[in-house]
N, C-alpha and C positions, 0 to 999 in steps of 0.2 A: 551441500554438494561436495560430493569427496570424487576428483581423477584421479585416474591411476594411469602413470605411463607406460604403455608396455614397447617392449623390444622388436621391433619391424623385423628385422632380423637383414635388413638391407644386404651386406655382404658387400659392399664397393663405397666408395670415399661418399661424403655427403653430397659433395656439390653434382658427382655424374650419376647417382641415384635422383637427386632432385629433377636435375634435367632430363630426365628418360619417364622420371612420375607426371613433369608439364607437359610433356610432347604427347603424353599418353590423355590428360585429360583434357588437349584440346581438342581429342577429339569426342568426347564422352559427351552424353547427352546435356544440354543445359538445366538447370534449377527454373523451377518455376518457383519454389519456395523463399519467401524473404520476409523480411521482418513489416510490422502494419502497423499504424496508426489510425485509427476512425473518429468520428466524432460522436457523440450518441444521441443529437437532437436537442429540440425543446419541442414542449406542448404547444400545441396553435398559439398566439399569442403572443408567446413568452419570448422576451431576449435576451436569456441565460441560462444555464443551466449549469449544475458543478453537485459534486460528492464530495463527504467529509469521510476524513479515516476513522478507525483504522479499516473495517468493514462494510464497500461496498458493491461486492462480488461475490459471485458463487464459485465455489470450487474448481469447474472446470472453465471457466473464465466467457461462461456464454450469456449469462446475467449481470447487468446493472444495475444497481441500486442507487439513487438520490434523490438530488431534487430541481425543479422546472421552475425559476421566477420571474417574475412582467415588475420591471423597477419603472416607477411611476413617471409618464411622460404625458401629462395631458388625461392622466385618467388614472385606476386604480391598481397599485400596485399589489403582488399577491404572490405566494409560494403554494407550488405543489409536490406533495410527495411522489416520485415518478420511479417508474420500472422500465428497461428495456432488456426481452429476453431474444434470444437466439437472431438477432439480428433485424426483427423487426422493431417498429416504430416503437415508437415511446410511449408509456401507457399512463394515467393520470389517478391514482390513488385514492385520490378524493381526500376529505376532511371531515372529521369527527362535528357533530351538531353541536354549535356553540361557538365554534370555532372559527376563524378565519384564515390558517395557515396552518399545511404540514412542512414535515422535513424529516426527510427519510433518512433513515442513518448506519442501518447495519441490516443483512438478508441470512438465512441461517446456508447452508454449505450446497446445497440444491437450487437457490434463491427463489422458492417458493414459498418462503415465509419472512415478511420483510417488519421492522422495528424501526420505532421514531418516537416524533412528537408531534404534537400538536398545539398550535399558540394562536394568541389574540381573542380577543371578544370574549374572553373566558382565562380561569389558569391554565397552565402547561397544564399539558394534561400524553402521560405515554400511550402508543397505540401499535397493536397488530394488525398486520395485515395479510389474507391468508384465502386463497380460491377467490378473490372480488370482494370480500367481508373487511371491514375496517371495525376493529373492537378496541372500546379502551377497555387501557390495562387498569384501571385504578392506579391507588397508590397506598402504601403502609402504612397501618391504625400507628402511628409514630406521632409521640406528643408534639404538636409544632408544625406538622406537615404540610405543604397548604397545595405543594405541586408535584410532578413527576414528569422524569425525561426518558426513553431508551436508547441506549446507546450500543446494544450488543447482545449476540443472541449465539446458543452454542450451534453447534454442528446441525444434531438432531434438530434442535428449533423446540426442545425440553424446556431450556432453562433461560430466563430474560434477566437482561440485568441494567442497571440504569442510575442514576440516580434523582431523590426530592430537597426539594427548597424550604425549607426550616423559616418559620416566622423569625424568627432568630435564630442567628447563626450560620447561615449558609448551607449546603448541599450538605446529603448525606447519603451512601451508596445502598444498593439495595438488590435483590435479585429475586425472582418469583419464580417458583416450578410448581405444579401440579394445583394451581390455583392461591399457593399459600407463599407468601415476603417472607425475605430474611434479610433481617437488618443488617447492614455492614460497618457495624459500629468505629466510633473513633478511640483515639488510643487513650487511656487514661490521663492524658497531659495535652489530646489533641482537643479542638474544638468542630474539627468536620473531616468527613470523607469525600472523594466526589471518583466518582467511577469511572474506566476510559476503555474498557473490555472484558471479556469475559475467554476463555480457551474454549479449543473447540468442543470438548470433553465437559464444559459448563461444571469445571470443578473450581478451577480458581479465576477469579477476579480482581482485576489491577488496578492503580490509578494512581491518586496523590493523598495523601491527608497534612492537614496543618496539626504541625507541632511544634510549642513554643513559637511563636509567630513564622515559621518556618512552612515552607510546602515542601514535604516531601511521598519520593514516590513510596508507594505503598502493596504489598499482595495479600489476599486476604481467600482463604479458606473456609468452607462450615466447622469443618472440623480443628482447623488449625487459628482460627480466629484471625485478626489482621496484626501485619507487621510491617516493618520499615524495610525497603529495599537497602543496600551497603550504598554508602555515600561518600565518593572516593576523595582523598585529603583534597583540601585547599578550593571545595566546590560547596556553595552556600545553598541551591535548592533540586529537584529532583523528581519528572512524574513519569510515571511510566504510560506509555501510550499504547502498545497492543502486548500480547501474550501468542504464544506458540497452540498448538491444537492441544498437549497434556499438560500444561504449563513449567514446560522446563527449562522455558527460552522466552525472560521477559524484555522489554526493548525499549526505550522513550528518551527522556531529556534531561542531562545536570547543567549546573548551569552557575555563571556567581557573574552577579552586576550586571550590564550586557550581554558578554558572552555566552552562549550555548553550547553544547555538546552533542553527537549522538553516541547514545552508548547502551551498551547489552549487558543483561544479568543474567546468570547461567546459577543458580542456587547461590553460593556467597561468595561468586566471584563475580567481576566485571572488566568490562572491554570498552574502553574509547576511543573511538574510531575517528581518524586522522578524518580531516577538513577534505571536500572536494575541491576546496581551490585555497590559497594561504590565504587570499582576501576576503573570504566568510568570517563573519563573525558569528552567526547562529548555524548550528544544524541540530535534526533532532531526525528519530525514527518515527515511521508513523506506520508501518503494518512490517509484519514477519508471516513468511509458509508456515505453513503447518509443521513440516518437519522440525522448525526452525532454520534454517540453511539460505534463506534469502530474506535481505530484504531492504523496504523500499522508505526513503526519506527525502527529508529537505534540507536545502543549504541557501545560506542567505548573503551576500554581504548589502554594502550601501545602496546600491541601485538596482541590483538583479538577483529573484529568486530562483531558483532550479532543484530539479528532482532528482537522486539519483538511485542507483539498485548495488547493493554489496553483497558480497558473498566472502567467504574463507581464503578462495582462492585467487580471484578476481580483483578485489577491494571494492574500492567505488569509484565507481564509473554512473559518469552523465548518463541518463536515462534517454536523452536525445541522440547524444553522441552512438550509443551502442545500438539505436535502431535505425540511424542513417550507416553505420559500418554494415549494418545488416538488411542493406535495399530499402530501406522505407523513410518515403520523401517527407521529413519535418521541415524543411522553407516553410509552411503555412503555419506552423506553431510554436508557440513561447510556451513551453509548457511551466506551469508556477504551481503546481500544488499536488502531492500524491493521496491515495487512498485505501487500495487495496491488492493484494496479490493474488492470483489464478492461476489454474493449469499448469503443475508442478513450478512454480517460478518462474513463470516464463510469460506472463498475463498479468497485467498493470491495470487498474484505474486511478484515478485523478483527474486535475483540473487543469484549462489552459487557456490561453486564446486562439483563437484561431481566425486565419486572415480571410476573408469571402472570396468569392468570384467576381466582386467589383470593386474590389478591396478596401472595404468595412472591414471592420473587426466585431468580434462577438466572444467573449467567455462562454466556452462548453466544455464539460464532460467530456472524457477519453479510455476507450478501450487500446492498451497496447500490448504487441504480442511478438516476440524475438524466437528467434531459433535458438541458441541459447546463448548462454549468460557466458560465454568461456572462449574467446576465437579461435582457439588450438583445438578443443574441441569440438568443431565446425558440425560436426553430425548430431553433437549433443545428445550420445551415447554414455557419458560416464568417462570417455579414455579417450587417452590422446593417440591415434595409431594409426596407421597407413590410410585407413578409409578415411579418416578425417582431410590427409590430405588429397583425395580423389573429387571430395565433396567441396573442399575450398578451392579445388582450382576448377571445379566446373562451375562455380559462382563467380569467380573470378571473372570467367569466360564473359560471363552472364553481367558485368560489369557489377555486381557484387561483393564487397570483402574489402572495407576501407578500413583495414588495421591501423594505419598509424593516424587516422583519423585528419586526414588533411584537407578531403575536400574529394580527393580524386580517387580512382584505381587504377594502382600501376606497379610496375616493375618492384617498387619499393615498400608496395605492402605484402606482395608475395617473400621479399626477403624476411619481412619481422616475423611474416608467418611462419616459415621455417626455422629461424630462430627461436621463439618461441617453442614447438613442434619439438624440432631436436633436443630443447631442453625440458619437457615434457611441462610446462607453465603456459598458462593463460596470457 
């Protein structure tokens, strides 16, 4: 996401232009528009529900992808692979014969073709899912192979990629188009691969491989075979977690002893990206846009996990914090886990709890969705310029626009506002 500031062309001192732009927008219509949070349900039964990264969303951020589970309380516990499209209920996937559990894990960019796995009463065994049809995928004629997982599926819904369970030895990545495996072999000094995405273009595939007792992250091409991502001084491991839609923008975790990082690969350079709070000890990426230009992560210290969303201009910022600045009421959610992004950067999934109407609590799924990512650029046009501030003071009006993120709306967020604004910054 690149702003550009342009020149209002005001003509009079800042502060008597600001005052004649308020006086103007109180009286302009108010916003109905603000930022959402929803929850996505569970199947009858079930008292859970959560998505794993990095893909579990469609493109335009109207599909869900996961999974539904009943943890055992007096009777039988169970996972289902679940779907929730355009706002209705939650839909149940069903399970491969043999099987006692799915887990849904990745939907191609339409999310009408959804990827996973299937466990229990049998091997892993990977599955599509695709019009009400549940098909396994096999798994690779690979000496040793005994099981298969999916973890990721391109754009189109061409190219699947995953990885199998080696009788010995551990995982090894794999990808299947047009009915036919290709092995995503280890490096000549490695002992295994293990897969964590595919781009949306189903050209390149990422993830970790062991080498030298080492894990590190890994990107791996047909054409170009597999390699190690750059592993920046004084950092002992490294996986990458998702890929951009041409794979030009990889993203995941380094890491040495305890500490974590989240950090970005752009070809053979890298970016480590400053802590959402000093007292995190781990953070890591867990999905990017397609452009590459956003994206969403975790941060951990001792006690409390949280999500956040970065960008170029922005940094990172609490995932929470930026949709309660942006009208939508998180009191009912701890959110602890991300998953996917939608609808140009502006459409989250992930996991959280969330507090009941008689206040229970329950883990579910989350669809969240911002106006944008940039508070200067309030219209989330690309620029920061007069109309932006038309729009933030009719949100304002609308008790909307908690810039400095205190709690309230008042006098003091329209000043950062314009600070901000004037200096053409986020």
């Amino acid at each position: 996401m690149q702003l550009v500031f342009r020149d209002v062309g005001l003509g009079q001192p800042l502060s008597v232009a600001l005052a004649s732009l308020f006086v103007a927008a109180l009286s302009a219509p108010l916003l109905a528009q603000s930022a959402s949070i929803k929850g996505v349900g569970l199947l009858s039964g079930d008292t859970l529900s959560f998505s794993a990264g990095p893909s579990g969303l469609s493109t335009d951020g109207q599909v869900w992808v996961g999974t539904s589970a009943r943890v055992p309380s007096g009777g039988m516990g169970r996972s289902r692979a679940a779907r929730k499209a355009n706002n209705n209920s939650i839909f149940d996937l069903g399970v491969l014969a043999g099987s006692q559990d799915s887990i849904a894990t990745a939907c191609d960019q339409s999310g009408g073709v959804v990827v996973g796995r299937c466990i229990g009463g049998t091997v892993t065994r990977a599955f599509r899912w695709q019009l009400g049809l549940l098909t396994d995928l096999g798994r690779p004629a690979y000496p040793g192979m005994i099981a298969a997982s999916a973890v990721g599926i391109s754009a189109n819904a061409a190219v699947v990629a995953g990885s199998g369970t080696l009788l010995a030895g551990g995982p090894i990545g794999w990808s299947l188009a047009g009915g036919n495996f290709t092995i995503v072999p280890p490096l000549a000094n490695g002992t295994k691969t293990e897969v964590a995405a595919i781009s949306g273009d189903g050209v390149v595939i990422v993830g970790a491989a062991d080498v030298a007792g080492s894990r590190l992250g890994m990107r791996w091409t047909k054409t170009g075979g597999t390699g190690l991502l750059p592993l920046p001084p004084g950092q002992l491991f490294s996986a990458a977690t998702a890929v951009n839609a041409d794979g030009s923008v990889i993203v995941g975790v380094v890491g040495a002893g305890t500490s974590e990082s989240a950090i970005i690969w752009r070809g053979s350079t890298f970016t480590i990206l400053k802590r959402l709070a000093p007292t995190d000890t781990t953070a890591r990426c867990v999905a990017v846009s397609p452009d590459g230009d956003v994206i969403i992560g975790e941060s951990a210290d001792a006690t409390r996990r949280r999500v956040w969303v970065w960008t170029a201009d922005s940094g990172l910022i609490a995932l929470d914090e930026r949709l309660s600045q942006q009208g939508a009421d998180v009191s009912v959610w701890n959110i602890t886990s991300a998953s996917a992004i939608g609808r140009g950067g502006l459409t989250f999934s992930g996991t959280g709890e969330l507090t009941l109407p008689g206040g229970g609590r329950r883990v579910e799924g989350f669809i969240a969705s911002l106006i944008t990512l940039c508070a200067s650029d309030w219209n989330g046009d690309g620029g920061i310029d007069g109309s932006d501030v038309d729009q933030y003071l009719a949100a304002w009006t609308a008790g909307i626009g908690d810039i400095n993120l205190d709690g309230g709306v008042d006098g003091s967020d329209v000043q950062l506002f314009f600070e901000r604004w004037s200096a053409g910054i986020c």
